[in-house]
GUPAZA-466094 format. One record per residue (C-alpha): residue number from 1; x, y, z. Coordinates in steps of 0.1 Angstrom, whole numbers, padded with zeros to 4 digits. Layout:
<rs>
[NUM,[X,Y,Z]]
...
</rs>
This chain:
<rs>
[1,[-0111,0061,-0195]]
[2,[-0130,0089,-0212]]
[3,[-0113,0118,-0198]]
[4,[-0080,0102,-0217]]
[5,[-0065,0116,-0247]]
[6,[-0080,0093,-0275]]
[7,[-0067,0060,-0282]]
[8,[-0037,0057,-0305]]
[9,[-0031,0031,-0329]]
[10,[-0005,0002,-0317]]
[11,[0002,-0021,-0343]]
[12,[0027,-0053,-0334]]
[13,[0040,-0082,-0346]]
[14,[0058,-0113,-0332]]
[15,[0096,-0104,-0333]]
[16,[0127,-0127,-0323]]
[17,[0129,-0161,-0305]]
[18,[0147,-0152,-0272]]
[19,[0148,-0186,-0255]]
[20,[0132,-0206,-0228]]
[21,[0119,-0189,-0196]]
[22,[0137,-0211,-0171]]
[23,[0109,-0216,-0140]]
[24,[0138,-0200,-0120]]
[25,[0133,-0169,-0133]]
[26,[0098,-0166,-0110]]
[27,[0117,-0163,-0078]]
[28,[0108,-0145,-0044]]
[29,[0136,-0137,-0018]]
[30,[0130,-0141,0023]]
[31,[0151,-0123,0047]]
[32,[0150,-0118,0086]]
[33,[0139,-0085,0085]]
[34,[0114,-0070,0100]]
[35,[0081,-0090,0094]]
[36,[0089,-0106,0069]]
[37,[0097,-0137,0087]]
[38,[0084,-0137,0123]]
[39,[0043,-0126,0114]]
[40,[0047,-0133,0075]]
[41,[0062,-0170,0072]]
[42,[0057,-0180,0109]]
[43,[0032,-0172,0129]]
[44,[0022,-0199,0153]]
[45,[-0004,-0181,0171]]
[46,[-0023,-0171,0134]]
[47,[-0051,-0191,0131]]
[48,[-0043,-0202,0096]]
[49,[-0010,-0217,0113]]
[50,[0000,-0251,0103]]
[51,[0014,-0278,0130]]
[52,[0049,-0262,0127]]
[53,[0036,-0227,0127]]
[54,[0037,-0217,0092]]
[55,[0011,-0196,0082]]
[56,[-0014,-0215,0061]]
[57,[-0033,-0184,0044]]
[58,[0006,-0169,0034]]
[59,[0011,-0205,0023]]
[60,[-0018,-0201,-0001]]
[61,[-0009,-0173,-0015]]
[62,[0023,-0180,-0018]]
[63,[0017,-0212,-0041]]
[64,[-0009,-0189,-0060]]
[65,[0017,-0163,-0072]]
[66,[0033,-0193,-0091]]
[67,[0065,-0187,-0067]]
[68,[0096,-0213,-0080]]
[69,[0123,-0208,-0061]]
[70,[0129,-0187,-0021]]
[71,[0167,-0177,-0014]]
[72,[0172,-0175,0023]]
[73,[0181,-0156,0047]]
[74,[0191,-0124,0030]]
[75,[0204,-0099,0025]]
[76,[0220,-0080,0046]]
[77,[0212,-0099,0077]]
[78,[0232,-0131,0060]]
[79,[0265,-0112,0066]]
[80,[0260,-0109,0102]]
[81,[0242,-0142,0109]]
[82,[0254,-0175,0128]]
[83,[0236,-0206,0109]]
[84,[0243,-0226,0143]]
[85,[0219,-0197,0157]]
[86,[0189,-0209,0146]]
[87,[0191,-0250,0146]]
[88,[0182,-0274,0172]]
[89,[0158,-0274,0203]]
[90,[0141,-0234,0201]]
[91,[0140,-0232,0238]]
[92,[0182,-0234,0238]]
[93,[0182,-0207,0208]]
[94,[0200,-0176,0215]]
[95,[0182,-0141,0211]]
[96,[0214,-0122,0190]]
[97,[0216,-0088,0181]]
[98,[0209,-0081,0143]]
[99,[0228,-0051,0130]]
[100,[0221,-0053,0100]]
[101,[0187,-0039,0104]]
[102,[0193,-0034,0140]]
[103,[0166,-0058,0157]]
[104,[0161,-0083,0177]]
[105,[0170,-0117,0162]]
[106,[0152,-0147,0181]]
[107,[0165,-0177,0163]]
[108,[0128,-0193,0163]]
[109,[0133,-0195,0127]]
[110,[0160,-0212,0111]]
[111,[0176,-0232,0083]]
[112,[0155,-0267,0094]]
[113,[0123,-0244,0093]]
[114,[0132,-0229,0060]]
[115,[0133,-0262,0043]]
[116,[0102,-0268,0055]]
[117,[0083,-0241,0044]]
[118,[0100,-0247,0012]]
[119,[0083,-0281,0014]]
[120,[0052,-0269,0020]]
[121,[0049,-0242,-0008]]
[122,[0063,-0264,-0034]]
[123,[0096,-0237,-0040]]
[124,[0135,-0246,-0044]]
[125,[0153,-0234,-0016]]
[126,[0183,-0212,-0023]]
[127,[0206,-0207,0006]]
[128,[0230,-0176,0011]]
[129,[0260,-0183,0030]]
[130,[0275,-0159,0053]]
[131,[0310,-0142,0034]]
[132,[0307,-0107,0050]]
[133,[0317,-0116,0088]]
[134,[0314,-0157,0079]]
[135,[0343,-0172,0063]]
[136,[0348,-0206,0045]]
[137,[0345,-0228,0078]]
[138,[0314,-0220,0090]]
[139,[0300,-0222,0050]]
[140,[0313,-0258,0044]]
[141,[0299,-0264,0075]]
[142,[0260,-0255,0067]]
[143,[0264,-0274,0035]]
[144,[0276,-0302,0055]]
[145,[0247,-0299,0081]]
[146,[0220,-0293,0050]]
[147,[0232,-0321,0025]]
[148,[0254,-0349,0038]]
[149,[0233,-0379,0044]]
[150,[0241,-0393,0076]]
[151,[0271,-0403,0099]]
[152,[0290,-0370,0110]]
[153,[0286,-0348,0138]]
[154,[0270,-0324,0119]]
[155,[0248,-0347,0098]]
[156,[0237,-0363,0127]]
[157,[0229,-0330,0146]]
[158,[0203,-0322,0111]]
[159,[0186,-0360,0120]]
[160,[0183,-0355,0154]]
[161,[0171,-0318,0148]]
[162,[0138,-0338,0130]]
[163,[0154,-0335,0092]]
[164,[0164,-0375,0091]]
[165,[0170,-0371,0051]]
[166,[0192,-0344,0036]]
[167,[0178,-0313,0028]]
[168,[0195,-0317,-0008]]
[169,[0199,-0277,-0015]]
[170,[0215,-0274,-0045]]
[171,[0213,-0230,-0052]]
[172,[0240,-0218,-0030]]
[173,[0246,-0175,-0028]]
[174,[0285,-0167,-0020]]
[175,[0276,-0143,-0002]]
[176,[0255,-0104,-0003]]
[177,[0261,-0074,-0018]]
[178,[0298,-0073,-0006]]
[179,[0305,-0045,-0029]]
[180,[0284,-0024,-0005]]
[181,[0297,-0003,0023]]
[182,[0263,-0006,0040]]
[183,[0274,-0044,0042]]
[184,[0286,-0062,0072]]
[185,[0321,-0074,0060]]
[186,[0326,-0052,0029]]
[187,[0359,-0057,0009]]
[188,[0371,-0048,-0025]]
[189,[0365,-0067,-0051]]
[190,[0401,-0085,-0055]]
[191,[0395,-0093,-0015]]
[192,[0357,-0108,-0019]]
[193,[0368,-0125,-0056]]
[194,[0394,-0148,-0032]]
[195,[0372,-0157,-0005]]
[196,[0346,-0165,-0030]]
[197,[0371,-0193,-0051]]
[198,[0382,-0205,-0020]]
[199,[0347,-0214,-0009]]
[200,[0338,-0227,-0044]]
[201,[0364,-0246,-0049]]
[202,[0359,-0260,-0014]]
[203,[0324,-0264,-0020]]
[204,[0333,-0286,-0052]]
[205,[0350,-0311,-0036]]
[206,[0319,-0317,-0013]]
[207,[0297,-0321,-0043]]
[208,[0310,-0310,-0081]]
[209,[0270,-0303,-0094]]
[210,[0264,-0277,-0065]]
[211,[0251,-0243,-0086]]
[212,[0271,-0213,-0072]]
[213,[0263,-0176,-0072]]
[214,[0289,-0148,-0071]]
[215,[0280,-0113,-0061]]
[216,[0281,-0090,-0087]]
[217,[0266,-0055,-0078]]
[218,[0242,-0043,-0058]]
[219,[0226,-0021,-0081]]
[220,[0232,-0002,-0115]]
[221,[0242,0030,-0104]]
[222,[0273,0020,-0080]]
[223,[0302,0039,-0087]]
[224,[0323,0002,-0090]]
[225,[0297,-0012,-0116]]
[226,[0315,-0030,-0141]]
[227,[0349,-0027,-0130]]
[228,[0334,-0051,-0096]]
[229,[0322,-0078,-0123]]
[230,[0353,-0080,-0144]]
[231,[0376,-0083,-0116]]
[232,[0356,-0108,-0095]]
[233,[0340,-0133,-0124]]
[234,[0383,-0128,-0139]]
[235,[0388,-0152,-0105]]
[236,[0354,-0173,-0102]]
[237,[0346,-0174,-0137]]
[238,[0354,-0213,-0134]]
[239,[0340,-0219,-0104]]
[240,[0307,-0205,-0101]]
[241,[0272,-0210,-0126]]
[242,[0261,-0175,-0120]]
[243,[0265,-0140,-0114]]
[244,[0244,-0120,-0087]]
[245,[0231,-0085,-0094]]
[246,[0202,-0066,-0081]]
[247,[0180,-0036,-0088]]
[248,[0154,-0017,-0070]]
[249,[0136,0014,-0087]]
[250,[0110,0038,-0073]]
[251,[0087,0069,-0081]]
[252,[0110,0099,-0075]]
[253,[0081,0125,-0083]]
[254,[0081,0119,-0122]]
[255,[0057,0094,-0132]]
[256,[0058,0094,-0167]]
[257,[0096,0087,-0158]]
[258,[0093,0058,-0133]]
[259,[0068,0038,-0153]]
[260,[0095,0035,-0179]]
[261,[0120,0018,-0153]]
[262,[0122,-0011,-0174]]
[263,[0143,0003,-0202]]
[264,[0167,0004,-0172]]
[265,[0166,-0030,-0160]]
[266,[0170,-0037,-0200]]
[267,[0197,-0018,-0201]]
[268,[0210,-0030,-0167]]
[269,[0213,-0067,-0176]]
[270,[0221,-0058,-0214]]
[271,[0257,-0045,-0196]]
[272,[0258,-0073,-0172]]
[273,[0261,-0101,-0197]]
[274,[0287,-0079,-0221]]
[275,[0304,-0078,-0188]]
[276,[0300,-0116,-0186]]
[277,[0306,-0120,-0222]]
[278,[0341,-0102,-0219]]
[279,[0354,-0120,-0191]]
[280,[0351,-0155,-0208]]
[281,[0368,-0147,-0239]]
[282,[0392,-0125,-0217]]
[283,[0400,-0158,-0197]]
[284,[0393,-0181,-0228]]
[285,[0368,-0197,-0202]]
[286,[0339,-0220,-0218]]
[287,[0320,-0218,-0188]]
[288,[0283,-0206,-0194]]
[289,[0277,-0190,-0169]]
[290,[0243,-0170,-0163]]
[291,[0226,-0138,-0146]]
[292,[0210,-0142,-0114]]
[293,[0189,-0111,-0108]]
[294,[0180,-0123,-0073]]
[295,[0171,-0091,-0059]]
[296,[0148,-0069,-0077]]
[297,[0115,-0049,-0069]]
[298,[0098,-0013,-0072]]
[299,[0113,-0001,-0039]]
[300,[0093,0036,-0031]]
[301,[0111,0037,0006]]
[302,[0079,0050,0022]]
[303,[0088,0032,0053]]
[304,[0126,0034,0048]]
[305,[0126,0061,0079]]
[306,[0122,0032,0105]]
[307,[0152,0022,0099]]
[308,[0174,0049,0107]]
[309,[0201,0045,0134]]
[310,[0176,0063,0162]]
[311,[0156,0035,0165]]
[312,[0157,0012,0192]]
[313,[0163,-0024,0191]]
[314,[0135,-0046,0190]]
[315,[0119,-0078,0177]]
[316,[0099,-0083,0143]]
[317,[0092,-0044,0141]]
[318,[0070,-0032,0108]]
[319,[0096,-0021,0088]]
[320,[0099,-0014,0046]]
[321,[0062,-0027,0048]]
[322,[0055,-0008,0016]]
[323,[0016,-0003,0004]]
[324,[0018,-0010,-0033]]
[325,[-0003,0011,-0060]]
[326,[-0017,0005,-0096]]
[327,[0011,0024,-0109]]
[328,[0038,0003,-0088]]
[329,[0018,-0032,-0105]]
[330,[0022,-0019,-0139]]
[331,[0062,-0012,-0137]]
[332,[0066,-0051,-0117]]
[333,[0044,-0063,-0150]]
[334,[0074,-0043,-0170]]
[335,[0101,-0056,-0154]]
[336,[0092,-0090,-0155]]
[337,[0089,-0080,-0192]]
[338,[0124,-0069,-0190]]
[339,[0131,-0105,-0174]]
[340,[0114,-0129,-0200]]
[341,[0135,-0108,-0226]]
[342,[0164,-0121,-0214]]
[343,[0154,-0151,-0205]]
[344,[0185,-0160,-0227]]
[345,[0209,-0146,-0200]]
[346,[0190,-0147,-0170]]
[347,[0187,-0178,-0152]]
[348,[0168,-0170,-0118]]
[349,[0153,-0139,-0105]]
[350,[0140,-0131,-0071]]
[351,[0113,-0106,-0069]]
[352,[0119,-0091,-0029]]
[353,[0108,-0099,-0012]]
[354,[0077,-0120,-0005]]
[355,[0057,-0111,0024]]
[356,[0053,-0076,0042]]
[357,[0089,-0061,0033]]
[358,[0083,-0048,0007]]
[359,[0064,-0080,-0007]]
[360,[0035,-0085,-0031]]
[361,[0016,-0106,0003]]
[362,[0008,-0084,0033]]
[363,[-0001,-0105,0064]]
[364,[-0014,-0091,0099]]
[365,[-0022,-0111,0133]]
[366,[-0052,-0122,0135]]
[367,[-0065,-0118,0098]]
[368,[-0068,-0129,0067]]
[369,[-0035,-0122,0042]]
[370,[-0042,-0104,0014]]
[371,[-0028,-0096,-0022]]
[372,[-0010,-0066,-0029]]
[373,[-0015,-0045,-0060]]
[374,[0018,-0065,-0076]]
[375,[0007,-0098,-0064]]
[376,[-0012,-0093,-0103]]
[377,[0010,-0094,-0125]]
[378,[0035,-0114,-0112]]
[379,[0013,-0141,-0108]]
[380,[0003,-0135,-0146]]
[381,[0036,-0138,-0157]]
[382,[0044,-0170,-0135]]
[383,[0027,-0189,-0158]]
[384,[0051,-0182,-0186]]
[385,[0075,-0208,-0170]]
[386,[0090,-0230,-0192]]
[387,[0074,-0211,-0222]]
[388,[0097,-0203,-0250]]
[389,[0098,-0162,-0248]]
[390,[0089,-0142,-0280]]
[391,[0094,-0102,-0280]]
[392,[0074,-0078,-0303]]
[393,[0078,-0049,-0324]]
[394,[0058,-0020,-0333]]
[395,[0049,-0021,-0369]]
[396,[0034,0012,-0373]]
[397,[0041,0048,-0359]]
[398,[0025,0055,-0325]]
[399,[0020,0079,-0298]]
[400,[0010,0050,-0270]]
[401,[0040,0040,-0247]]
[402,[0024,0000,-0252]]
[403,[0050,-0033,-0243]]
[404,[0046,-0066,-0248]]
[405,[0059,-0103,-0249]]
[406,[0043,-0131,-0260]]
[407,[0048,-0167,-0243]]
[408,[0042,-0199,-0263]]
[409,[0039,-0232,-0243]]
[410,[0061,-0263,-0244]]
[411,[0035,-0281,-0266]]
[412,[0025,-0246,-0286]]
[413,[-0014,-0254,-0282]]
[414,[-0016,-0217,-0263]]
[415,[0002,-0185,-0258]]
[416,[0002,-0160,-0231]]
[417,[0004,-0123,-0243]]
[418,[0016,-0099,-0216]]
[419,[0004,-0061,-0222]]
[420,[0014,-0030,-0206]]
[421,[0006,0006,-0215]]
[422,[0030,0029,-0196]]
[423,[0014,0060,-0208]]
[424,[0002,0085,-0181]]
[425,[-0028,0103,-0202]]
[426,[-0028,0081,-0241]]
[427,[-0053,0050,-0241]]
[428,[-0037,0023,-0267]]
[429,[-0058,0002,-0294]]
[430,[-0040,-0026,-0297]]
[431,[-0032,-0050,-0327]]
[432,[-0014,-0076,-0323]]
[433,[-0006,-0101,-0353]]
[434,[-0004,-0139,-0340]]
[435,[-0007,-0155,-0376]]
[436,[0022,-0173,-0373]]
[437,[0011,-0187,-0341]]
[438,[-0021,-0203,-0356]]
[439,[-0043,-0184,-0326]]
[440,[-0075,-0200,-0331]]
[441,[-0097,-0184,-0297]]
[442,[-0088,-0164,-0269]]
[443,[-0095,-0181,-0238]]
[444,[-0091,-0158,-0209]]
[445,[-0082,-0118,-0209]]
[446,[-0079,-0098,-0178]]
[447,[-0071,-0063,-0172]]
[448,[-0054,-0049,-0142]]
[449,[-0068,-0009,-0140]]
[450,[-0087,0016,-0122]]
[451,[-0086,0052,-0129]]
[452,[-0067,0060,-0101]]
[453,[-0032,0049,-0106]]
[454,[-0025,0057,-0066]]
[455,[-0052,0032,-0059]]
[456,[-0039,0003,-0035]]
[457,[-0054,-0028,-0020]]
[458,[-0053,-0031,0022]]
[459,[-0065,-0052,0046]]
[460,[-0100,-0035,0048]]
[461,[-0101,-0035,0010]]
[462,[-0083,-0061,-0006]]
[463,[-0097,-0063,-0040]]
[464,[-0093,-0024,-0047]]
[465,[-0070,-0029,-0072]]
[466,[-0080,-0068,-0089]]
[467,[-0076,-0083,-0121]]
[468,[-0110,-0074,-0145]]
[469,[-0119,-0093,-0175]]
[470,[-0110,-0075,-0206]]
[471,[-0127,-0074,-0239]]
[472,[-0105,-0089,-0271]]
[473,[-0115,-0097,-0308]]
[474,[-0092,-0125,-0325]]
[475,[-0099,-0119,-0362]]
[476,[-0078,-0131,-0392]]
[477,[-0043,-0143,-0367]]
[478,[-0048,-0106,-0352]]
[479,[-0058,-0099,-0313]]
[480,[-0073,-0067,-0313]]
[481,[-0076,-0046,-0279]]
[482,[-0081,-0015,-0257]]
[483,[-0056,-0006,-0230]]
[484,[-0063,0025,-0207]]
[485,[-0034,0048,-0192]]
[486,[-0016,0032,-0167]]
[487,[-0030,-0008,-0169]]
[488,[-0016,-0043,-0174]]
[489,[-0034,-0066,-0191]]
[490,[-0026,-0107,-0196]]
[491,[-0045,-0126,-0226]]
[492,[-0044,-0166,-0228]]
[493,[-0049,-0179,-0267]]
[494,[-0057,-0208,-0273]]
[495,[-0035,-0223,-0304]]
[496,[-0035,-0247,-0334]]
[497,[-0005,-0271,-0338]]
[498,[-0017,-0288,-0369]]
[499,[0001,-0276,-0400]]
[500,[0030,-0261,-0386]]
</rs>
């Protein structure tokens, strides 16, 4: 920290009430892709694997990242994929071609297996249906298969399958990314905005409380942005709860740059819900519905060469296996940042994805899983669930690039303040007035840093990059701290409710 220009003085006080950080919002995303699935989820040969070949140690980790809710299976692959594929005995399962990511699809894992997991590591499921080559059949079908009790053919093929009670999903995604031409089944916006209402409304009469996504798009900078909101939400606005959009950002040689991708996530979701916001008093619609961010991740495409249309067909091959640095933790810490401050437009969020693509778990055969650099602060930030989300302002002039967001919990009896100083060479003394919060002790304060910002964990050394307590002075209602360049940083205050 000493060869860093000289700390500057950050002073910064509690700011607006945005809302309540719906548990949603602490999402991860699974797709059949690469390893992700086969060698990350299931692996019954591990020795961590559980009876129905889950690995136990991803398990673990899983539930230790504070992960809510998993939508299944993707992505792209959902546009090409069969449900029936991957249900019933696994020795009758076909092996299909995936051509989405061009591999080799098994069918070993399937819908039955997801729930499962889902079971086991205490997450919401949240199923994708198939509306690229899929059509509204086949997707009143698998809710049929999933949810109905008991007593039709596809009800009783779930019991028989081993899944005697209802899987009771109640997130459904209409669809991927359709506004892509990378996607299988890619239409215009008017075509996807009519298969989508005729699958909600069809889902609607199965069961009225279902919560529907529509795909908005795939990222912020596609040339239909906006225009593919308005026209779709203009036909679904009635029939759906949410409105799908992801975002993936990544170091293109400007650091200084890319550890302010927040301010475009802010910006990204800020023109979503105008978008949303338009459309309902366009349509005189009172239907509230909300952002699902359910795709979104630093996304450096190190690895993104193994998928180019050379490569052979194959099963469970390493691809978009990313290895995450200090500098990729800090801008995840931002963006969930972004997230909580919206927390009054943004319903769910799905960090993707979860385990070796491009996932904050890395997991290889025969040994222990290990953390990834952005493992950290999402799992600081999980705990925020059901918090009530309180941005901050700078009170004073400052050279230091220093974010924040306060948490306060359900009761108010603590408050988690989540740090980030984004500057490349400026170390950041920190101020941060909590008088109105009654802080009375700080219980816990840990640090995410080395001086290194390439530094990354692997399997040989998983703890390279590890949370590090963090030394903090509550005086007078005012935490006081030091954050280096490029660091994270998560403090836990203990509050008093008496008086208030």
């Amino acid at each position: 920290m000493d060869d860093h220009t000289p700390a500057a003085p950050v002073m910064l006080r509690l700011a607006r009430r945005i809302g309540t950080a719906n548990p949603r919002l602490f999402g991860s995303f699974v797709e059949h892709l690469g390893r992700g699935v086969y060698g990350g989820l299931y692996a019954p040969d591990d020795p961590s694997a559980t009876p129905e070949g889950f690995r136990g140690d991803v398990l673990e980790l899983v539930r230790e990242l504070g992960v809510t809710v998993v939508r299944y299976p993707g992505g792209n692959f959902v546009s090409g994929y069969d449900w029936r594929d991957g249900v019933g005995p696994r020795d009758a399962r076909p092996r299909r071609l995936d051509l989405a990511w061009k591999t080799i699809e098994p069918n070993t894992f399937g819908t039955d297996e997801f729930v499962a997991w889902c079971r086991h590591a205490d997450v919401e499921p949240m199923l994708a249906l198939n509306l690229g080559l899929g059509d509204t059949r086949s997707a009143l079908e698998l809710l049929e298969y999933t949810n109905h009790p008991a007593g039709t053919t596809l009800s009783d093929a779930r019991v028989a399958n081993g899944s005697p009670q209802p899987h009771g999903v109640r997130l459904w995604c209409l669809g991927n990314e359709a506004d892509g031409p990378w996607q299988l089944g890619h239409r215009s916006a008017a075509a996807y905005a009519e298969q989508a209402a005729v699958t909600a409304a069809a889902m609607r009469r199965f069961d009225p409380t279902l919560e529907l996504v529509v795909v908005g798009s795939s990222h912020e900078r596609m040339p239909t942005f906006g225009t593919w909101e308005r026209e779709v939400l203009t036909r679904t606005i009635d029939l759906v709860d949410h409105l799908s959009c992801h975002i993936y950002v990544y170091d293109q040689g400007d650091r200084a740059r890319f550890l302010r991708s927040s301010d475009v996530l802010d910006g990204f979701l800020d023109d979503v819900a105008a978008t949303i916001a338009h459309v309902r008093a366009a349509t005189h619609s009172t239907r509230d519905v909300r952002i699902s961010l359910d795709e979104w991740n630093v996304w450096n495409y190190t690895s993104y060469d193994t998928i180019e249309p050379h490569r052979v067909f194959e099963e469970a091959p390493r691809i978009l296996e990313e290895q995450y640095t200090l500098a990729d933790a800090v801008v995840v810490g931002t963006l969930l940042q972004s997230i909580l401050r919206h927390a009054d437009v943004v319903a769910i969020a799905a960090m993707a994805q979860l385990v070796n693509v491009i996932g904050p778990i890395r997991a290889e055969p025969g040994r222990p899983a290990w953390r990834q650099t952005t493992f950290h602060p999402f799992a600081a930030v999980a705990r925020s669930a059901g918090h009530t989300v309180l941005d901050t302002e700078t009170a004073t002039a400052d050279d230091a690039d220093a974010t924040c967001v306060v948490t306060v919990s359900p009761g108010g009896d603590h408050a988690l303040v989540h740090l980030a100083n984004r500057s490349t060479v400026t170390v950041a003394d920190i101020a941060l007035d909590l008088r109105e919060l009654n802080p009375r002790c700080v219980d816990h304060a840990e640090l995410l840093w080395t001086p290194d910002p390439t530094a990354t964990n692997t399997a040989d050394n998983p703890d390279a990059v590890a949370p590090r307590p963090l030394d903090t002075h509550l005086a007078d209602g005012t935490l006081a701290l030091r954050l280096p360049p490029v660091s994270w940083a998560t403090v836990r205050v203990s509050c008093t409710t008496e008086g208030r």
